[in-house]
C-alpha positions as CSV (number, residue, x, y, z in Angstrom):
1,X,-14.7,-10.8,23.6
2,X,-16.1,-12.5,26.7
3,X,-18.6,-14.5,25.3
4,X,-20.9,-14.4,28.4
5,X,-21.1,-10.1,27.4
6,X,-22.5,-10.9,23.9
7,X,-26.6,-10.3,24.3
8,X,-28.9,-9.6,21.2
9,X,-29.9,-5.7,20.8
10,X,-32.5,-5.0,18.5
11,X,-31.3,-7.3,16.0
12,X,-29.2,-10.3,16.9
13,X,-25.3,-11.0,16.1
14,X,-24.7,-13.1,13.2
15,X,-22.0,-15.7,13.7
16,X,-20.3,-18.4,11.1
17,X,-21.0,-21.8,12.1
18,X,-17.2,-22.4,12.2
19,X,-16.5,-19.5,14.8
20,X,-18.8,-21.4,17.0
21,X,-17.7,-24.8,16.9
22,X,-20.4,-25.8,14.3
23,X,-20.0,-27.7,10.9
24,X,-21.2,-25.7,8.6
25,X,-21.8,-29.1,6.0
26,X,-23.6,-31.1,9.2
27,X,-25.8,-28.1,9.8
28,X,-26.9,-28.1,6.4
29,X,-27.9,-31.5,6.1
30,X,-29.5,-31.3,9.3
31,X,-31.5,-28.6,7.2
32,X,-32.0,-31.5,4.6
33,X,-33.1,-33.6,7.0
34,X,-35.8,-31.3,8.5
35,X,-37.0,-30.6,5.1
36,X,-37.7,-34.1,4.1
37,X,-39.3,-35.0,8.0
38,X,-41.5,-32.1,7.5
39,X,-43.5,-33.8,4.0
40,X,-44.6,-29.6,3.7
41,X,-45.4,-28.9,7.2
42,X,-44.4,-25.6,8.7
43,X,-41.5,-25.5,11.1
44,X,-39.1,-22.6,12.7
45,X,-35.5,-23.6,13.8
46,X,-33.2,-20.9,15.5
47,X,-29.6,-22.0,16.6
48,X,-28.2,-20.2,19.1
49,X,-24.3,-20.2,20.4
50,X,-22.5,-18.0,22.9
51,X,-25.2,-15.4,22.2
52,X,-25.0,-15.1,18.7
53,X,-27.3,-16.5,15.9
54,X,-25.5,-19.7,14.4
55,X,-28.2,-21.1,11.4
56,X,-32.1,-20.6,11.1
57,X,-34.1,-22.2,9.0
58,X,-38.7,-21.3,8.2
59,X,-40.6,-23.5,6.1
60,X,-44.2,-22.2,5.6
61,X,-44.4,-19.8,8.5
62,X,-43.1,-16.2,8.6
63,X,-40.1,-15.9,11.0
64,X,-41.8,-12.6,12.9
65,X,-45.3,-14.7,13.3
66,X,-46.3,-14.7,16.6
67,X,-47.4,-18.0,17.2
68,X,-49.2,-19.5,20.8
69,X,-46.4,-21.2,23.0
70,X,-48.9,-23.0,25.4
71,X,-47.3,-24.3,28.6
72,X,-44.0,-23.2,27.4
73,X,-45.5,-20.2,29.2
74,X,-45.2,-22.3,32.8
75,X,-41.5,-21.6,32.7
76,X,-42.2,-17.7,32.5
77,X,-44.4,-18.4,35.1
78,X,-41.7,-19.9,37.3
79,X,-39.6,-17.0,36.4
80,X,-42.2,-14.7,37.8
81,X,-42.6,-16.5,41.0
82,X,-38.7,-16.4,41.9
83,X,-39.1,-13.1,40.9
84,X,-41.9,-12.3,43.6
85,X,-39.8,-14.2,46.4
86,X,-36.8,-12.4,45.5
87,X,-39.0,-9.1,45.9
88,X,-40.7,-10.2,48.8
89,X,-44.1,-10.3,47.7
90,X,-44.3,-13.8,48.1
91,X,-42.7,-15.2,51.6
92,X,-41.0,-18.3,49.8
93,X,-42.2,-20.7,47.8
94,X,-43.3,-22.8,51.0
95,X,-45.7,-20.2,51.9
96,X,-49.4,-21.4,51.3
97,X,-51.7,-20.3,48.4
98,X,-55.0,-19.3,50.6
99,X,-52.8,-17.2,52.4
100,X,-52.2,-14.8,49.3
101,X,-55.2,-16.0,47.3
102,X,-58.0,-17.2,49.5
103,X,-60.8,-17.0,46.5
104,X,-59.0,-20.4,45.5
105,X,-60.9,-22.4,48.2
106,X,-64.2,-20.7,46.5
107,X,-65.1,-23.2,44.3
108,X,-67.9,-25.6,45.7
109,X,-69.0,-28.9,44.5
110,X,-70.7,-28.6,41.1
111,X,-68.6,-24.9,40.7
112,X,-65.5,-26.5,39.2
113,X,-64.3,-27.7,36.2
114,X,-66.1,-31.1,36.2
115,X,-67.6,-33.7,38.2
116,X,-66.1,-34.4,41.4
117,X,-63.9,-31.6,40.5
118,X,-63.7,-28.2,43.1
119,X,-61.7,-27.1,45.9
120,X,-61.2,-30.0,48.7
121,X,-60.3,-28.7,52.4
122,X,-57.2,-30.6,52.2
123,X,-56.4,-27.7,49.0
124,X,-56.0,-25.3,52.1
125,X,-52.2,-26.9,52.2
126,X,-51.2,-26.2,48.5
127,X,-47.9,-24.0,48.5
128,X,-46.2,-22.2,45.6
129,X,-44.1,-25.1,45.4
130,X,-46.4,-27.8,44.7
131,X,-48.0,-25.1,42.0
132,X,-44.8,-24.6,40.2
133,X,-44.1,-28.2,39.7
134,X,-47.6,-29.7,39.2
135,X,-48.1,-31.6,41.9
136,X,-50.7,-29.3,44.0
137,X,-53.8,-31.6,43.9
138,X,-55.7,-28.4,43.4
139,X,-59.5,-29.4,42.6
140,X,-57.8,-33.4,42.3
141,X,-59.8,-36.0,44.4
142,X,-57.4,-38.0,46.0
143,X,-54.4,-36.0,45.2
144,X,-53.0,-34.7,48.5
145,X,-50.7,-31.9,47.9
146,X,-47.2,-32.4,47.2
147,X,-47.4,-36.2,46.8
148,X,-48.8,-36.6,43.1
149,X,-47.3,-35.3,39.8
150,X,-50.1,-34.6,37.6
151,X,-49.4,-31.9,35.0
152,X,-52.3,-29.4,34.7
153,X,-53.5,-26.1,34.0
154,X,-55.8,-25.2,37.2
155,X,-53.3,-24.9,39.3
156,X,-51.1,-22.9,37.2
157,X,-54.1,-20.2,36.8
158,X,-54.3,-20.3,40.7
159,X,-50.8,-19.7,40.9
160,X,-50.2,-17.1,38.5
161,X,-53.5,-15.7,39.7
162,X,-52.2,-15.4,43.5
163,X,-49.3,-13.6,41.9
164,X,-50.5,-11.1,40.2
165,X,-53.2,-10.3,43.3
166,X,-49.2,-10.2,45.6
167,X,-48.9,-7.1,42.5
168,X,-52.6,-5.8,43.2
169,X,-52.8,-6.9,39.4
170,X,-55.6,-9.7,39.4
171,X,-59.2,-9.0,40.8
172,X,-61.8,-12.1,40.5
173,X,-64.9,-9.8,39.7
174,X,-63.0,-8.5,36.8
175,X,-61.1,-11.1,35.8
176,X,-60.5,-9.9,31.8
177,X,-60.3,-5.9,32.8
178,X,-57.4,-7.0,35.6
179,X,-53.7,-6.2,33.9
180,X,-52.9,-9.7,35.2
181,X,-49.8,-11.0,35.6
182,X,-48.5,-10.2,31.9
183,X,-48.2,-6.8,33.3
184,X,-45.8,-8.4,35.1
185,X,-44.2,-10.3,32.8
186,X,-43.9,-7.2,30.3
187,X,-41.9,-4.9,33.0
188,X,-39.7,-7.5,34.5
189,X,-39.2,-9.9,31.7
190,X,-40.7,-8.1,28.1
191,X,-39.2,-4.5,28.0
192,X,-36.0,-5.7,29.1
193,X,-35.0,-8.3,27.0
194,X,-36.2,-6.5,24.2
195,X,-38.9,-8.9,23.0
196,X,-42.1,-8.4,21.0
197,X,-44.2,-11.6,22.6
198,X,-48.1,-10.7,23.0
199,X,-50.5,-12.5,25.3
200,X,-53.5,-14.3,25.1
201,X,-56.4,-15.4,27.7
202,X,-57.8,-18.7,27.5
203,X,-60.5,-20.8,29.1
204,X,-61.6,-24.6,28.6
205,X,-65.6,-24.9,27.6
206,X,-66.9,-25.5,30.7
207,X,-70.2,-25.5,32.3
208,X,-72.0,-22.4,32.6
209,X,-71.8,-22.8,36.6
210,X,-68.0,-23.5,36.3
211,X,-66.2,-20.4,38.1
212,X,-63.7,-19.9,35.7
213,X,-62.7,-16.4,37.0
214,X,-61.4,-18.1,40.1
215,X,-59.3,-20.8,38.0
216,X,-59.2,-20.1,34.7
217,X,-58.0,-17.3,32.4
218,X,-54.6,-19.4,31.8
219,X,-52.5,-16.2,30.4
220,X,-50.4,-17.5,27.8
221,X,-48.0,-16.0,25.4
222,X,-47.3,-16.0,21.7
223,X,-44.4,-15.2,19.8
224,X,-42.1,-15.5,17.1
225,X,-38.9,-17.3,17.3
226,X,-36.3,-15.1,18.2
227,X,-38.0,-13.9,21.3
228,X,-38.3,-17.6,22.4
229,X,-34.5,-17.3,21.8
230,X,-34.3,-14.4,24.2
231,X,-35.6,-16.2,27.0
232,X,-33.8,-19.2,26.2
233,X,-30.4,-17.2,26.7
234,X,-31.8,-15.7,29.6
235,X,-32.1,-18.9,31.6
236,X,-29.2,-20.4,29.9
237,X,-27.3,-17.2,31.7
238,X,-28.8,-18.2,34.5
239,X,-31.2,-14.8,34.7
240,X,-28.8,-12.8,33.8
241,X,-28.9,-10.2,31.0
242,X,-26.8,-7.5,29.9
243,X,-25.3,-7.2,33.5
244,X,-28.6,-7.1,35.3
245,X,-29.7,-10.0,37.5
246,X,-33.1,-10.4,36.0
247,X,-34.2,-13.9,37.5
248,X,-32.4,-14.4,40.3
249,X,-29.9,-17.2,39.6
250,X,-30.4,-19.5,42.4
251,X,-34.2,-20.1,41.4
252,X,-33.4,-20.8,38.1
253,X,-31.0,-23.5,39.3
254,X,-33.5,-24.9,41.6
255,X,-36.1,-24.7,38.8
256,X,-34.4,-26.6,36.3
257,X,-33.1,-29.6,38.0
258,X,-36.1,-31.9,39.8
259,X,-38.4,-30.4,42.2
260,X,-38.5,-31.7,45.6
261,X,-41.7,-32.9,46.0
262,X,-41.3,-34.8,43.0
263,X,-38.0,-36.6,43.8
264,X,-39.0,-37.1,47.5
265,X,-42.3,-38.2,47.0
266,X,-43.2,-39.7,42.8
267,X,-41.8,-43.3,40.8
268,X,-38.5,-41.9,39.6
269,X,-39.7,-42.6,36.3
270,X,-41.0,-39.4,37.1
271,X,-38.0,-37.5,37.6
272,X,-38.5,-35.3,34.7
273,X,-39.9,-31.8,35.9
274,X,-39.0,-28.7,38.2
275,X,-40.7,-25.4,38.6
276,X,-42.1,-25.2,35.2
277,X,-39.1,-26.5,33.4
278,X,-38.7,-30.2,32.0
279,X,-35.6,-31.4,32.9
280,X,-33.3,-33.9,31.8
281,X,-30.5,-33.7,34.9
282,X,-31.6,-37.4,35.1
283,X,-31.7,-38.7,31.7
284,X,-35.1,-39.8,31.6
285,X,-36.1,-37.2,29.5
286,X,-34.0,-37.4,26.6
287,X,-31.3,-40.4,27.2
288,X,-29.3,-39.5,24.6
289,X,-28.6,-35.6,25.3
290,X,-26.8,-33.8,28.3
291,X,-27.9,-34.5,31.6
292,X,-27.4,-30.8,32.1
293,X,-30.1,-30.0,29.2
294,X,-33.7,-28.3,30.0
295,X,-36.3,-27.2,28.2
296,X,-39.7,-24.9,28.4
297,X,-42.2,-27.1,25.9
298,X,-45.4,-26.3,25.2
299,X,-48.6,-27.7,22.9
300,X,-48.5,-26.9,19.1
301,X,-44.6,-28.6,18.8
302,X,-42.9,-25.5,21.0
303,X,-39.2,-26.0,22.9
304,X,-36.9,-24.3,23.8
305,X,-34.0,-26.2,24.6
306,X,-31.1,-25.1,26.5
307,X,-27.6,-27.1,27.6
308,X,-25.6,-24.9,29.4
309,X,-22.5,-26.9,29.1
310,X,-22.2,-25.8,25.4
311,X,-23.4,-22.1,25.7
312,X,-26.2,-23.3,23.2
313,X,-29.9,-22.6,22.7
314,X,-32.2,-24.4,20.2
315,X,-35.8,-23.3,19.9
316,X,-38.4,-25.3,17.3
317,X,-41.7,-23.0,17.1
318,X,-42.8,-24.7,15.7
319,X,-41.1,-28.6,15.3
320,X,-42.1,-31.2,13.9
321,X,-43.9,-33.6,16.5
322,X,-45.6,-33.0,19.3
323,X,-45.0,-35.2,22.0
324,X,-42.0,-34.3,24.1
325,X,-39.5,-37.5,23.6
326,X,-39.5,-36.8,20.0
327,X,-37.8,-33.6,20.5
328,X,-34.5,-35.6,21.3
329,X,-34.2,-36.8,17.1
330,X,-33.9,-33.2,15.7
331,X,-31.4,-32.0,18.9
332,X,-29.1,-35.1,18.8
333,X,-28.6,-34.3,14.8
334,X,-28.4,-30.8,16.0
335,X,-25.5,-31.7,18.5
336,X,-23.8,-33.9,16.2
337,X,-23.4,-31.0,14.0
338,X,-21.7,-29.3,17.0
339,X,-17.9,-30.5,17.5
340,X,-17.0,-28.8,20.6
């Protein structure tokens, strides 16, 4: 069997460690090892290999809890957005925000988030590029666009928001009645995959002046391992799935390695982001895993962790730490368990 046919149905293939290229003794300690880390906190490991289950492991969580993946969710979002280009809703991802969602520049002074926080003129630049890889500016004082990397949530809203209005799917008076872009998500991404994922809208506190239905309503997604597991494969198959081109494949390569504006323009200490991916292509990330690694991570201990070069998908939902370097200690033990 061609291991690039085998894709999870309504329940996933089972595989022996062994058949995989696994230890099945290395695994288990790596279970050990969780355990004792953990002192009684709740974690959810799936191993995935050539499309088939390989070990999973659930300490004080059920395995179908739907749990919030946070910014995990901005690699959907990227996702979505070579989706729109690819359908031509979106020009390209060079093409300017205000031109597809002018309400973004409708946020005076003392109508954003905080102080010295709304829409500058110099916002009227922003493109979908700079809004995929955080460095927009949007609503940043002194940020011109596409020359700082500052991760943030505004300008993912924007984005998404701008999106969904390319869909006729977002309307700013009725910002929780619009379908949104998880509409979206659910018929391009959801339904065929086969996932169970369900969505929820969030906003900071703000002020009561603070015009959150023009950049807030961050539409996140929670869900239960296995789904995460579904995407992971997904992008790990570069968009494909079950012979459909889902995502088309030369955005997700674009989106995992580092993003243009980024490379060309931040310290190369930087160098660890795309379009809503963190990536590792230069080993600043995680210096002791693949160069060809990725991952979506999110708030709450969420990754999911992909290395092409080994067929292999890893997704902690969640792990055991929360900052993203510490992922690296549970996947090298994971990889060591791996011998091919």
């Amino acid at each position: 069997m061609n291991k690039e046919t085998v894709f999870p149905q309504d329940n996933w293939q089972r595989t022996s460690p062994r058949e995989v290229g696994f230890s099945a003794q290395k695994l288990g300690e790596v279970e050990e090892w969780f355990e004792e880390e953990s002192e009684g906190s709740p974690y959810r490991v799936v191993i995935v290999r050539e499309g088939r289950i390989v070990d999973e492991w659930y300490q004080g969580m059920e395995k179908d809890q739907l749990y919030e993946i946070a910014s995990a969710t901005k690699s959907v979002f990227s996702c979505m957005l070579g989706i729109a280009i690819e359908e031509g809703k979106v020009a390209s991802a060079d093409e300017r925000l205000v031109d597809y969602y002018p309400e973004a520049m409708e946020v005076p002074e003392g109508e954003g988030p905080k102080e010295n926080r709304y829409a500058f003129p110099v916002n009227e630049r922003i493109t979908f590029r700079q809004l995929i890889s955080n460095t927009s500016g949007y609503m940043k004082p002194g940020e011109a666009p596409g020359q700082v990397f500052h991760y943030q949530t505004y300008g993912m809203n924007v984005l998404i928001h701008a999106i969904a209005k390319a869909y006729d799917l977002y309307d700013v008076d009725k910002p929780e009645k619009s379908p949104g872009l998880r509409k979206l998500i659910d018929e391009k991404l959801k339904v065929p995959l086969g996932a169970e994922w369900d969505y929820y809208l969030h906003n900071f506190d703000l002020h009561s002046e603070a015009r959150i239905n023009i950049f807030g309503y961050y539409e996140g997604i929670k869900a239960h391992p296995l789904d995460l597991a579904r995407l992971g494969l997904l992008w790990e198959r570069e968009g494909r799935w079950e012979g459909g081109q889902l995502v088309p494949r030369d955005w997700l390569r674009e989106a995992t390695a580092v993003a243009a504006p980024i490379r060309e323009n931040c310290p190369q200490e930087e160098w660890k982001y795309g379009y809503g991916f963190w990536t590792n292509e230069y080993g600043l990330l995680w210096p002791d895993l693949p160069r060809s690694s990725y991952a979506a991570i999110g708030a709450g201990k969420n990754l999911i962790w992909i290395e092409p070069g080994l067929d292999l998908v890893v997704v902690l939902s969640p792990g055991l730490w929360e900052e993203k370097e510490d992922f690296e200690r549970p996947l090298v033990k994971i990889l060591e368990a791996c011998q091919t």
